[in-house]
py3Dmol code that shows the C-alpha trace and the ligand (Angstrom):
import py3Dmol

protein = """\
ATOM      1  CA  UNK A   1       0.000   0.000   0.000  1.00  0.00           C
ATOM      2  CA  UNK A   2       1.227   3.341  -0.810  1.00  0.00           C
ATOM      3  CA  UNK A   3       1.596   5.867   2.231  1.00  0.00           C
ATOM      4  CA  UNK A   4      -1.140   9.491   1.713  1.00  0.00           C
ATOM      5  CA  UNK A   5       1.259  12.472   0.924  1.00  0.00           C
ATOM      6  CA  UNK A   6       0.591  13.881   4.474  1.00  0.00           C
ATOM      7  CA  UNK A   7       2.733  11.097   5.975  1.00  0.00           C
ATOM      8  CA  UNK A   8       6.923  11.043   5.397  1.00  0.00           C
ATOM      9  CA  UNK A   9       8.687   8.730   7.061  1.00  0.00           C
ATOM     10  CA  UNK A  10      12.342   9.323   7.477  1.00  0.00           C
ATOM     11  CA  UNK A  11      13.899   6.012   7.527  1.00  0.00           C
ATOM     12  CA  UNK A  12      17.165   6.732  10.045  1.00  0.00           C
ATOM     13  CA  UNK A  13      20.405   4.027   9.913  1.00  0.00           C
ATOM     14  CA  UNK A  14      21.707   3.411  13.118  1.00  0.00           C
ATOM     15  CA  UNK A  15      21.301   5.636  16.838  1.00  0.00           C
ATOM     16  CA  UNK A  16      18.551   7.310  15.683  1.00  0.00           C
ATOM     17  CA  UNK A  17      14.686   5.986  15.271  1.00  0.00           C
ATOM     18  CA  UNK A  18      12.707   6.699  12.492  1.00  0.00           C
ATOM     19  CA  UNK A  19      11.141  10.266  12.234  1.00  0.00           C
ATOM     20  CA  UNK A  20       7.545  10.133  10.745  1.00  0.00           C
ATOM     21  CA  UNK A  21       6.511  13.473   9.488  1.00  0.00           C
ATOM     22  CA  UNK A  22       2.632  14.358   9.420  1.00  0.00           C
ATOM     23  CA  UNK A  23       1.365  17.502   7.366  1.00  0.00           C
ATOM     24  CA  UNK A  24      -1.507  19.660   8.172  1.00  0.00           C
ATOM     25  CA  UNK A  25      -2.268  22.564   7.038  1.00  0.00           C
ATOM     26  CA  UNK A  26      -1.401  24.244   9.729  1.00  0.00           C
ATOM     27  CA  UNK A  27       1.870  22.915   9.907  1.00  0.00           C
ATOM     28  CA  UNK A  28       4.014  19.793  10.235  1.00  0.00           C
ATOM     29  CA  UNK A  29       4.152  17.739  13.273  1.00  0.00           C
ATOM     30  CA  UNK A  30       7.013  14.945  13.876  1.00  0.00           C
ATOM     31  CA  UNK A  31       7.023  11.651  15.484  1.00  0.00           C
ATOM     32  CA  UNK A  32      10.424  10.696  17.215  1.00  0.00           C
ATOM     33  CA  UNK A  33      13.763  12.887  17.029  1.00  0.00           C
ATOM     34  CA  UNK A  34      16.707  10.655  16.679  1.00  0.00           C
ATOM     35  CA  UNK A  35      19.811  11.192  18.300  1.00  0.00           C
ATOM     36  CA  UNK A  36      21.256  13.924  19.536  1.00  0.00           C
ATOM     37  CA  UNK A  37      24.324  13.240  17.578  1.00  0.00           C
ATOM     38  CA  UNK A  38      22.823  12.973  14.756  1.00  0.00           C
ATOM     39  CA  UNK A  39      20.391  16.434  15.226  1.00  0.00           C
ATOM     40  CA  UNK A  40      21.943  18.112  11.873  1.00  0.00           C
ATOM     41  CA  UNK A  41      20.770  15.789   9.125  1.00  0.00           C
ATOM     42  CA  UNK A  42      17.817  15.367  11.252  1.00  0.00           C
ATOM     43  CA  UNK A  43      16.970  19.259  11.272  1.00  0.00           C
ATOM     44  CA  UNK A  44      17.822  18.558   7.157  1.00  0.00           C
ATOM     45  CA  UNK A  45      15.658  15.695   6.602  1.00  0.00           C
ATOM     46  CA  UNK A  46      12.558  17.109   8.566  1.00  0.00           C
ATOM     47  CA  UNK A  47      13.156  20.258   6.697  1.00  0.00           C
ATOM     48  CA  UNK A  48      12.817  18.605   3.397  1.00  0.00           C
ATOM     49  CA  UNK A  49       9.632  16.976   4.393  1.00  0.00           C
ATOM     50  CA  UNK A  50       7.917  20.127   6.130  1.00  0.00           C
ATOM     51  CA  UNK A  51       7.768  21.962   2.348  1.00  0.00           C
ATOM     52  CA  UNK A  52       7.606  24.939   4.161  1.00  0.00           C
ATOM     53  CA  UNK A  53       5.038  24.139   6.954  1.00  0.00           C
ATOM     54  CA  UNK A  54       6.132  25.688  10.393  1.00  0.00           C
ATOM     55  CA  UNK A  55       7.115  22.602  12.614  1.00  0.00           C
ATOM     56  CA  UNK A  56       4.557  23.031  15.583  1.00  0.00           C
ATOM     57  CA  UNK A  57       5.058  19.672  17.350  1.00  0.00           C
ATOM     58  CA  UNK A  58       7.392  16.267  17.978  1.00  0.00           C
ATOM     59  CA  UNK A  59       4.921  13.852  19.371  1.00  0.00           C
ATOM     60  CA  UNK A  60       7.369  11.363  21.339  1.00  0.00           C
ATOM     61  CA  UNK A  61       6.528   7.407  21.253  1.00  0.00           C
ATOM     62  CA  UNK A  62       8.810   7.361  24.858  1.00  0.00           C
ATOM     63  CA  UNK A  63      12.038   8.945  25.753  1.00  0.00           C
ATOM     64  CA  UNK A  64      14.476   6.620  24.913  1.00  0.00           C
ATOM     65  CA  UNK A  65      17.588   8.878  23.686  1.00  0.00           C
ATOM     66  CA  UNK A  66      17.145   7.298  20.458  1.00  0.00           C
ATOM     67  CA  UNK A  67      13.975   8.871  19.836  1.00  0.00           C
ATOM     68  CA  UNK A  68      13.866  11.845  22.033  1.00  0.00           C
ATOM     69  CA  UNK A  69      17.449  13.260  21.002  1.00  0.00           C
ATOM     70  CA  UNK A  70      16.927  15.805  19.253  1.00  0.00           C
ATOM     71  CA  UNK A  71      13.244  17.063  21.010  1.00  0.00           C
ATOM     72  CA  UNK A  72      15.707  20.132  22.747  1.00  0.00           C
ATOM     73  CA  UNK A  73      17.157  20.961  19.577  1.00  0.00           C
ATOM     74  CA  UNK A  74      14.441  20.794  17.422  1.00  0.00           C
ATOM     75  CA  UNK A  75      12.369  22.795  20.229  1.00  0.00           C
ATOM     76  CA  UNK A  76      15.071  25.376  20.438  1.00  0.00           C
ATOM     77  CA  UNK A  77      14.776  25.698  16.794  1.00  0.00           C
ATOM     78  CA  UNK A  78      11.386  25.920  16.037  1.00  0.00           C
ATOM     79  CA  UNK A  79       9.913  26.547  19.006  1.00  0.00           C
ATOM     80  CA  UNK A  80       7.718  23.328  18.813  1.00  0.00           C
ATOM     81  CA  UNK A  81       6.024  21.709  21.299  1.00  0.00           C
ATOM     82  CA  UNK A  82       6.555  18.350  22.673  1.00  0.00           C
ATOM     83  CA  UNK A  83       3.526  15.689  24.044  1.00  0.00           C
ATOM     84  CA  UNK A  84       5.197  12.741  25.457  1.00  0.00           C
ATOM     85  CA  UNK A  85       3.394   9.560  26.911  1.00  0.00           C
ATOM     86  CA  UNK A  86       2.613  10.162  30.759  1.00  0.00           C
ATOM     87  CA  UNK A  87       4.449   7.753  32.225  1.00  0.00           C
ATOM     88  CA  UNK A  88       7.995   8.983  32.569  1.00  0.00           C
ATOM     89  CA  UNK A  89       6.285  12.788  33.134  1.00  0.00           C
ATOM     90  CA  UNK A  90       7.655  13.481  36.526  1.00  0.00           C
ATOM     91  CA  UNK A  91      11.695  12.205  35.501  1.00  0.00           C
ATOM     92  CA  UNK A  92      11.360  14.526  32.679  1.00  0.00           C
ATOM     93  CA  UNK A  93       9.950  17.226  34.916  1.00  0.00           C
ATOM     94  CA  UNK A  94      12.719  16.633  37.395  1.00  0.00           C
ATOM     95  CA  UNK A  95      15.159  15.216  34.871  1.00  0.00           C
ATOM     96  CA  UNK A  96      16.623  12.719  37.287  1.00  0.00           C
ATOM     97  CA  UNK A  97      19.572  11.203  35.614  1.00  0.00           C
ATOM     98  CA  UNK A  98      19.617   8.238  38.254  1.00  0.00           C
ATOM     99  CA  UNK A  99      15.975   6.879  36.505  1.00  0.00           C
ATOM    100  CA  UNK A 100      16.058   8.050  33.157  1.00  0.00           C
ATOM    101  CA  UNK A 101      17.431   5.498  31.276  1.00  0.00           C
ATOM    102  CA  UNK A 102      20.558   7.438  30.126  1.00  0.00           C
ATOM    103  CA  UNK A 103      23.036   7.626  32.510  1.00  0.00           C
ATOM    104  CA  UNK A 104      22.142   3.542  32.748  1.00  0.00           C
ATOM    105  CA  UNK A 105      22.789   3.213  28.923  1.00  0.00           C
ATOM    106  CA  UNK A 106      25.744   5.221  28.460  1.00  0.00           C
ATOM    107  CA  UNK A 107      23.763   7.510  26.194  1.00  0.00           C
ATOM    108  CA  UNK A 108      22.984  10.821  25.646  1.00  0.00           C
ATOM    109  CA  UNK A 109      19.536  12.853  25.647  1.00  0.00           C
ATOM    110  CA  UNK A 110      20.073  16.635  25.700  1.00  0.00           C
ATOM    111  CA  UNK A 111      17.426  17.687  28.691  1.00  0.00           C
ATOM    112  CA  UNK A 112      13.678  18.978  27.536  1.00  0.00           C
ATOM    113  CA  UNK A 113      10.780  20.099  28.685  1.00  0.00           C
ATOM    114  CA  UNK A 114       7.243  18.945  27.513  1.00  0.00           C
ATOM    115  CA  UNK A 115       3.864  20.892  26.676  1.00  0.00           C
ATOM    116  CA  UNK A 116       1.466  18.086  26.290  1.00  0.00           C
ATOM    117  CA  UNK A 117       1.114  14.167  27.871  1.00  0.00           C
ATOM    118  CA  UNK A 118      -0.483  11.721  25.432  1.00  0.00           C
ATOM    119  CA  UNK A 119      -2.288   9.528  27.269  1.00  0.00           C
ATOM    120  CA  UNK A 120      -3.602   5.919  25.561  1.00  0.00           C
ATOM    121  CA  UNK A 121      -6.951   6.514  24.190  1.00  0.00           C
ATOM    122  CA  UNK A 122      -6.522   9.629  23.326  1.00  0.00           C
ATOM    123  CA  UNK A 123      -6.711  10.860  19.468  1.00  0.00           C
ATOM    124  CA  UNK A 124      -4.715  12.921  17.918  1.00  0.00           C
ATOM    125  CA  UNK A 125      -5.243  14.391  14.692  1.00  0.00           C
ATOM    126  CA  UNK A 126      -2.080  13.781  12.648  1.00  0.00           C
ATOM    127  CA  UNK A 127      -2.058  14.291   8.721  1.00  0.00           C
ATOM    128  CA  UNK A 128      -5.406  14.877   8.876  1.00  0.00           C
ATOM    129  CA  UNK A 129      -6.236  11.570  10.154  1.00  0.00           C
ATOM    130  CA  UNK A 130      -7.156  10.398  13.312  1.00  0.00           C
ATOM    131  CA  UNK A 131      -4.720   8.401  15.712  1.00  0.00           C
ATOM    132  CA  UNK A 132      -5.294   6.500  18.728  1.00  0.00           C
ATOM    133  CA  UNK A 133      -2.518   6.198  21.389  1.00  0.00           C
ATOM    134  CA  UNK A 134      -2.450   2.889  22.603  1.00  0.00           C
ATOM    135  CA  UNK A 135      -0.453   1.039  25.204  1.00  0.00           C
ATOM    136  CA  UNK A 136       2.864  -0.328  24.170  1.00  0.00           C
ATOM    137  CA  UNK A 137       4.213  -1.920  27.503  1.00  0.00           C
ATOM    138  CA  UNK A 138       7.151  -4.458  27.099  1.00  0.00           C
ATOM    139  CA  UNK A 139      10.114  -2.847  25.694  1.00  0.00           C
ATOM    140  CA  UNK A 140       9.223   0.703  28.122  1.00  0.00           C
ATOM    141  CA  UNK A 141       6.483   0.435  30.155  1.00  0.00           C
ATOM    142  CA  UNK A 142       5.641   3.940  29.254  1.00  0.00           C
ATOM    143  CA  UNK A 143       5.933   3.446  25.283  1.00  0.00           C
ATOM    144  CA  UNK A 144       3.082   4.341  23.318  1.00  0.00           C
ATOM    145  CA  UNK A 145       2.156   3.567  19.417  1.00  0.00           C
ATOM    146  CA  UNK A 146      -0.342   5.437  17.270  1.00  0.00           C
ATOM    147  CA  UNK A 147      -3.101   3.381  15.498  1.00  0.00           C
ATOM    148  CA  UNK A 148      -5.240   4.879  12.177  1.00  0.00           C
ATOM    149  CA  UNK A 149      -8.168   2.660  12.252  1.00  0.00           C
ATOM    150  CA  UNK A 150      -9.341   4.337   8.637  1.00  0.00           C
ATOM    151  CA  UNK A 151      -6.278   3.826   7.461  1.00  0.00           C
ATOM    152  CA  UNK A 152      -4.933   0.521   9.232  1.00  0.00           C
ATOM    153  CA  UNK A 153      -1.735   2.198   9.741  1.00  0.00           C
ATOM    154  CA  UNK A 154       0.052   1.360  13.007  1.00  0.00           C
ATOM    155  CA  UNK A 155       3.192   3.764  14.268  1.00  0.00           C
ATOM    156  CA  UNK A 156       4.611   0.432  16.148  1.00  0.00           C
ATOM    157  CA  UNK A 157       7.731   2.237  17.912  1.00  0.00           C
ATOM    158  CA  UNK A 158       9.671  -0.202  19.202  1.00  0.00           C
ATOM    159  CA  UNK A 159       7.031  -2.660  20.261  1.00  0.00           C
ATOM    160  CA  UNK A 160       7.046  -4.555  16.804  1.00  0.00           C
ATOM    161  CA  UNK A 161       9.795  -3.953  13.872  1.00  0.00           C
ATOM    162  CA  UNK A 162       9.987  -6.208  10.947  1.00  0.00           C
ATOM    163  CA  UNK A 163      12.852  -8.298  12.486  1.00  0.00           C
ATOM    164  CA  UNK A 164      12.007  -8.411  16.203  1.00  0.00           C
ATOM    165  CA  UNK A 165      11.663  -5.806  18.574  1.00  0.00           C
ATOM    166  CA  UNK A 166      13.552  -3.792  21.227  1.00  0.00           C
ATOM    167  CA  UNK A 167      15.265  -5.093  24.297  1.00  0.00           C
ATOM    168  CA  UNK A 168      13.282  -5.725  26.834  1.00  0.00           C
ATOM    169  CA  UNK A 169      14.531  -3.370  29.388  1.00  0.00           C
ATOM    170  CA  UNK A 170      11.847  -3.610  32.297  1.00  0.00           C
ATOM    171  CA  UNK A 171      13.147  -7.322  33.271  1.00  0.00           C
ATOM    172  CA  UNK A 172      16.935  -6.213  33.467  1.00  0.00           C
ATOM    173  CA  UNK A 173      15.714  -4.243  36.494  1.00  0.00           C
ATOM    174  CA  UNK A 174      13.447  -6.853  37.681  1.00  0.00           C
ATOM    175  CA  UNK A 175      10.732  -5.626  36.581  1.00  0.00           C
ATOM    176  CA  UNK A 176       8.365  -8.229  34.577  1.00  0.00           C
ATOM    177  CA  UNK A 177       8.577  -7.392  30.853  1.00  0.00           C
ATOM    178  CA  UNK A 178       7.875 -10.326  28.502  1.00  0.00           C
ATOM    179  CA  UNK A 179       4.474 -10.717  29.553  1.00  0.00           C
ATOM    180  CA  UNK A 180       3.489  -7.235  28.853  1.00  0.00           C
ATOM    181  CA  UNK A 181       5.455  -7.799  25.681  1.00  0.00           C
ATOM    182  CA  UNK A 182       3.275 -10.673  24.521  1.00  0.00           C
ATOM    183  CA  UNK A 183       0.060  -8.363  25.460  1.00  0.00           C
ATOM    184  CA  UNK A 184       1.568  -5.866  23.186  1.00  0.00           C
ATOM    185  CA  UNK A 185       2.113  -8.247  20.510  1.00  0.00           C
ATOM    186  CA  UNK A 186      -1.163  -9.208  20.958  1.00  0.00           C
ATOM    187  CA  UNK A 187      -2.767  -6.273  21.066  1.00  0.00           C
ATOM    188  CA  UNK A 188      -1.259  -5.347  16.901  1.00  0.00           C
ATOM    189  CA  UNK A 189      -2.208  -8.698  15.855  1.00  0.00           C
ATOM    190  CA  UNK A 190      -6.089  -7.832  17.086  1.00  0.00           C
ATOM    191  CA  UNK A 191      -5.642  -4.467  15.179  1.00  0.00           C
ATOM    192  CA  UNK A 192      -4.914  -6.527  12.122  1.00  0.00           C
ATOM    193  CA  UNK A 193      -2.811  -3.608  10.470  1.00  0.00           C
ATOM    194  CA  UNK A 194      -2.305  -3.139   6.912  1.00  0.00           C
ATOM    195  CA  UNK A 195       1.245  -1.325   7.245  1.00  0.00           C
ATOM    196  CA  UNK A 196       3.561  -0.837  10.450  1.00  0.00           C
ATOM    197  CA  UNK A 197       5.962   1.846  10.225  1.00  0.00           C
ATOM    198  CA  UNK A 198       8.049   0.579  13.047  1.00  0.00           C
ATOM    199  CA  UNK A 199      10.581   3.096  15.388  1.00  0.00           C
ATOM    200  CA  UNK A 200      13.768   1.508  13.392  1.00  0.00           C
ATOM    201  CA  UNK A 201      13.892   0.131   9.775  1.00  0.00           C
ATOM    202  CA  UNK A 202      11.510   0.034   6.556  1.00  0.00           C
ATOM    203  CA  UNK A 203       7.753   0.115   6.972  1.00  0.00           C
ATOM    204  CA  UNK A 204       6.433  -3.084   6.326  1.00  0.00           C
ATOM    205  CA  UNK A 205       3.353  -5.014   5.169  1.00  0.00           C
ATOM    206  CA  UNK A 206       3.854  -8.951   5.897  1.00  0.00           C
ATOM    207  CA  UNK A 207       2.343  -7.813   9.530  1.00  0.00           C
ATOM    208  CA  UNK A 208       1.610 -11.137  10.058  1.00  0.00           C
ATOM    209  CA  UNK A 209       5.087 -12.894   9.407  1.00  0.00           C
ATOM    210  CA  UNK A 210       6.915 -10.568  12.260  1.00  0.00           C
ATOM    211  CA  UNK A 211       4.232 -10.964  14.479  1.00  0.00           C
ATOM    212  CA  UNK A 212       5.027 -14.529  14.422  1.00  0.00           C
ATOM    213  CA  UNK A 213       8.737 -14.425  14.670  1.00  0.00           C
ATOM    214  CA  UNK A 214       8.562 -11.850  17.396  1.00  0.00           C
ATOM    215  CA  UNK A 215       6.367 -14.315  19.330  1.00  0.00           C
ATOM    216  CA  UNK A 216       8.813 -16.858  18.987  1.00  0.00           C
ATOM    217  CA  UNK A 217      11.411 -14.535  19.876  1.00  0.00           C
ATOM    218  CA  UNK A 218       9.740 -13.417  23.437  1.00  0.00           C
ATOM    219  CA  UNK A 219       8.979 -17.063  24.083  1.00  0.00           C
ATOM    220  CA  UNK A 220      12.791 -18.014  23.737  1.00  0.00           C
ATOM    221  CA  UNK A 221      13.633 -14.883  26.382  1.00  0.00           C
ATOM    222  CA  UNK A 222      10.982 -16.409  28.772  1.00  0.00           C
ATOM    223  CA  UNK A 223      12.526 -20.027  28.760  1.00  0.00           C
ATOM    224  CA  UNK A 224      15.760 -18.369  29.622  1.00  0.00           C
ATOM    225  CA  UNK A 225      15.752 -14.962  30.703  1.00  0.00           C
ATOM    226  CA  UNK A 226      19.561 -14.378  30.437  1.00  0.00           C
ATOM    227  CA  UNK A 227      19.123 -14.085  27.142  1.00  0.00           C
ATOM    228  CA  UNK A 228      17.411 -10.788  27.661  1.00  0.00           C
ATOM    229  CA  UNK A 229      20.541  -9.749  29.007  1.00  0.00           C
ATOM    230  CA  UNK A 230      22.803 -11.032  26.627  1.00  0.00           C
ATOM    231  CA  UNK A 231      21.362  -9.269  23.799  1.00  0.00           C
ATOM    232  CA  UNK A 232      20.894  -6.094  26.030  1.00  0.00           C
ATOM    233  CA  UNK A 233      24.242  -5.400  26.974  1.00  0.00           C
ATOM    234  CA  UNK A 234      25.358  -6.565  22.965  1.00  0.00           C
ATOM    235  CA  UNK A 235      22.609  -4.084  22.040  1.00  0.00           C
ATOM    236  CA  UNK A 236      24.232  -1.520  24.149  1.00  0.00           C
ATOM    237  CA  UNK A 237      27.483  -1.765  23.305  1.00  0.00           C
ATOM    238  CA  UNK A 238      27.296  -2.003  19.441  1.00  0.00           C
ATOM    239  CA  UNK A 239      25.062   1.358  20.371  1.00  0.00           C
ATOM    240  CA  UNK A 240      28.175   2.777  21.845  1.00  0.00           C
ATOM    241  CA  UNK A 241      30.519   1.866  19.587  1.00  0.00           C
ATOM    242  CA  UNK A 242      28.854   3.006  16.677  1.00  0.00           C
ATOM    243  CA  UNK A 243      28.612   6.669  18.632  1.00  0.00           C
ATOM    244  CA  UNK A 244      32.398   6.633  19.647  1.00  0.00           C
ATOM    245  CA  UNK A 245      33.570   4.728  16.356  1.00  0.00           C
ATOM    246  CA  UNK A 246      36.534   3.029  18.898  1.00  0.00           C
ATOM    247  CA  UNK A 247      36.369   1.801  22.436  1.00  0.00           C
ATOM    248  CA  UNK A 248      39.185   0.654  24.414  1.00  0.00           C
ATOM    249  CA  UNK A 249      38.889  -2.851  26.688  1.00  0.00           C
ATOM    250  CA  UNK A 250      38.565  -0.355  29.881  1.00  0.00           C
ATOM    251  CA  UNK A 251      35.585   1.035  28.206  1.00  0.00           C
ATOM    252  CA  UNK A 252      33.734  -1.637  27.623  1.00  0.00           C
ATOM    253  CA  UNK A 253      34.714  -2.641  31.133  1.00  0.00           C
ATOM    254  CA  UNK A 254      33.420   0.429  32.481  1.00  0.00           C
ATOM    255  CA  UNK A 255      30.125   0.062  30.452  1.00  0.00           C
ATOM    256  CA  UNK A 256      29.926  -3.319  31.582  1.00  0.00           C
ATOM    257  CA  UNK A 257      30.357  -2.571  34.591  1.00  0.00           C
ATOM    258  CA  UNK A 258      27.426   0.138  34.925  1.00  0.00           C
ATOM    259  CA  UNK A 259      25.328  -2.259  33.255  1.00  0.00           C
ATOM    260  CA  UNK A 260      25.813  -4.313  36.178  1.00  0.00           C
ATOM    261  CA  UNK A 261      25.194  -2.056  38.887  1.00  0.00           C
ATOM    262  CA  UNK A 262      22.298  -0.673  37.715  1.00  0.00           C
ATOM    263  CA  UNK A 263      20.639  -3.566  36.496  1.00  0.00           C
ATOM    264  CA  UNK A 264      19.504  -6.489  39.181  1.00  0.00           C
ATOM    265  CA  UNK A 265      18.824  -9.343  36.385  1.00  0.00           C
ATOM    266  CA  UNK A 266      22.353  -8.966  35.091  1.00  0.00           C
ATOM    267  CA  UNK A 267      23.637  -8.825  38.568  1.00  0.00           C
ATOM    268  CA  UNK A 268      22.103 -12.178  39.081  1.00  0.00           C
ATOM    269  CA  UNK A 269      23.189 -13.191  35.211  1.00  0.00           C
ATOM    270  CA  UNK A 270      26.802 -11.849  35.176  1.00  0.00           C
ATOM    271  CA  UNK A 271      28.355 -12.502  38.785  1.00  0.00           C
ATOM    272  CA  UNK A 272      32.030 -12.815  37.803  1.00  0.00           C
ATOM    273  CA  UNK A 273      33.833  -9.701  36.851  1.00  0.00           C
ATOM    274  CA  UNK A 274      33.140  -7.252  34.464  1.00  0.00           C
ATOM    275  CA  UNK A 275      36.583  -7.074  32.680  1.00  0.00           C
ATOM    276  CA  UNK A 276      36.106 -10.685  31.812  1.00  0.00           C
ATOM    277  CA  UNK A 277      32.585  -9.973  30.275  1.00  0.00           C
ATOM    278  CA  UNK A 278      33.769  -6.966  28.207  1.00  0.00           C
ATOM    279  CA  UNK A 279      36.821  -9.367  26.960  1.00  0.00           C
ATOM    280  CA  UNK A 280      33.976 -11.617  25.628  1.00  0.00           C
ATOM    281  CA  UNK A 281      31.910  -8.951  24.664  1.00  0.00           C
ATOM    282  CA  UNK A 282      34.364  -7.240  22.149  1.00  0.00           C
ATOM    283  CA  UNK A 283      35.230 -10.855  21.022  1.00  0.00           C
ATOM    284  CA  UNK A 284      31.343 -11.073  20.566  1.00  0.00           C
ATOM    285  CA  UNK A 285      31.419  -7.590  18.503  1.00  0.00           C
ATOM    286  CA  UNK A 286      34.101  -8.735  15.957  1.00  0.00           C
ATOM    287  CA  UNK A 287      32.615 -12.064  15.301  1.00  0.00           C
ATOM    288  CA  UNK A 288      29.239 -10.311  14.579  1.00  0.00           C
ATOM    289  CA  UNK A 289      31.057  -8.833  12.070  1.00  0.00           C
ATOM    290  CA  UNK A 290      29.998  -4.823  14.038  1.00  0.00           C
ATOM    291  CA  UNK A 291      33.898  -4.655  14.817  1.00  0.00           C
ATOM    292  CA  UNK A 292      37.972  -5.030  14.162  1.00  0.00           C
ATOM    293  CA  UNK A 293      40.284  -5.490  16.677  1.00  0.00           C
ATOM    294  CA  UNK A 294      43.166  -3.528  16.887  1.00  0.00           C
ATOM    295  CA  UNK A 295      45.469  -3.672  20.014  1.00  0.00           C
ATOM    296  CA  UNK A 296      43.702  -3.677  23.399  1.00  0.00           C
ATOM    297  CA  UNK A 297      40.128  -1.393  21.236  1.00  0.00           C
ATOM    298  CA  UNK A 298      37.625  -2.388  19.185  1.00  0.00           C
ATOM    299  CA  UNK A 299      37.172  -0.243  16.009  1.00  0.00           C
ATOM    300  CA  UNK A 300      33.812  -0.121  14.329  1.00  0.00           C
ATOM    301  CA  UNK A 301      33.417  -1.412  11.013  1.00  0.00           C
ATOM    302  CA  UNK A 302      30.314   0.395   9.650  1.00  0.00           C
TER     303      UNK A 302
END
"""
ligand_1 = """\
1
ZN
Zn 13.411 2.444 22.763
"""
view = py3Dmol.view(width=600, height=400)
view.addModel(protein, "pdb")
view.setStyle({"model": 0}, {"cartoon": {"style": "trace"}})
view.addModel(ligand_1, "xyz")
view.setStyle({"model": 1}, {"stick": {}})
view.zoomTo()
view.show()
């Protein structure tokens, strides 16, 4: 199916998420903001895609730093407003760096302020269409995706991409996770979309086909949850490595490390010492092919 002209979406490589630009008349709103690092070409892209329309607002899916990046640029710029899901309201109103996920992730998210809270069940008008927020829990319990019923369009943020979804971050703090995962999974296959334009990669049709795999894919986490943290802290490193292009041994340890402390599943998974986990870690990085080793760093390799 071919996407109405009011809808652009911005497919990002790497650190950043998607951006999915909606046009009104009244001006051009944007869904996601990448990465801070990455704010230029997304001030360029969205700027391409805006044909002129005043950017009035960056509707946030949640305020992972690869989505809500570039919200204090883009503000700054434009003078936008930005609705973010409730949930994570008050650590963006008091910006504490000890429970945003940040600090935690080795990331970066340039501090914002909000105008608006999207709650689920709310509609927005968007493109002149109508959106529903709805629930998202699993990856961030406060995630939220937008649902066109007219159009059977689902904004899937990181709930649902074509190849699997995002790491399950809830459980690496003890928090359950995959079963709120599998509610969100079922939740889009009751929707029964025609297209997902997922946080990360191409828009997609075969709806059913990921659905499927990413079933199969929360299952294997449940049977053993280390897993979870496995790909979590691979997730996150690969993340930081593309950032910083090289990292030495004693960065990875020190990421590990942090990982560790301020995660309780991956203090129970990874009791033995951090250097020896970064060791394997950057061994883990070359042989997925992310990485070349050169003296005590890793180098990325795209
Ligand atoms: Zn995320």
């Amino acid at each position: 199916m071919t996407l109405p002209d009011s809808i652009r979406v911005l497919e990002r490589g790497w650190l950043s998420s998607n951006n999915i630009v909606f046009l009104d008349d009244d001006g051009a709103s944007v869904v996601d903001s990448g990465y801070v690092t990455h704010l230029d070409d997304t001030i360029r892209l969205i700027d391409d895609a805006r044909e002129g329309r005043p950017l009035v607002r960056i509707v946030n899916t949640h305020i992972h730093s690869d989505h809500a990046g570039g919200n204090a640029g883009l503000k700054a710029l434009h003078g936008c407003e930005v609705w973010i899901p409730p949930g994570e309201a008050e650590l963006v109103d008091s910006w504490d760096e000890d429970r945003l996920s940040y600090r935690r992730t080795s990331q970066q998210c340039p501090r914002f302020s909000y105008d608006r809270l999207i709650h689920p069940r709310d509609t927005l008008r968007l493109g002149g269409e109508d959106w529903t927020v709805l629930p998202a829990a699993g990856h961030d319990h406060a995630m939220v995706m937008l649902w066109c019923e007219r159009l059977g369009i689902l904004l899937s943020a990181d709930a649902l991409w074509q190849k699997g979804f995002g790491v399950i971050f809830p459980e690496l703090a003890g928090i359950p996770g995959f079963e709120k995962q599998k509610a969100t999974l079922d939740l889009i296959g009751t929707l029964k979309p025609r297209l997902v334009i997922p946080g990360h990669g191409a828009p997609f049709t075969d709806v059913a086909a990921s659905l499927q795999a990413a079933h199969s894919r929360i299952d294997w986490f449940i049977a053993e949850p280390r897993r979870n943290s496995d790909n979590a802290l691979k997730v996150l490193l690969a993340f930081k490595l593309l950032e910083a292009r090289r990292l030495t041994l004693a960065d990875l340890t020190d990421m590990v490390r942090a990982s560790i402390e301020g995660n309780v599943a991956m203090q129970a998974h990874y009791p033995h010492d951090p250097e020896a986990m970064a060791a394997f870690m950057a061994q883990e990085l070359v042989r997925a092919g992310a990485a070349t080793r050169e003296g005590d760093a890793v180098i990325a390799s795209r």
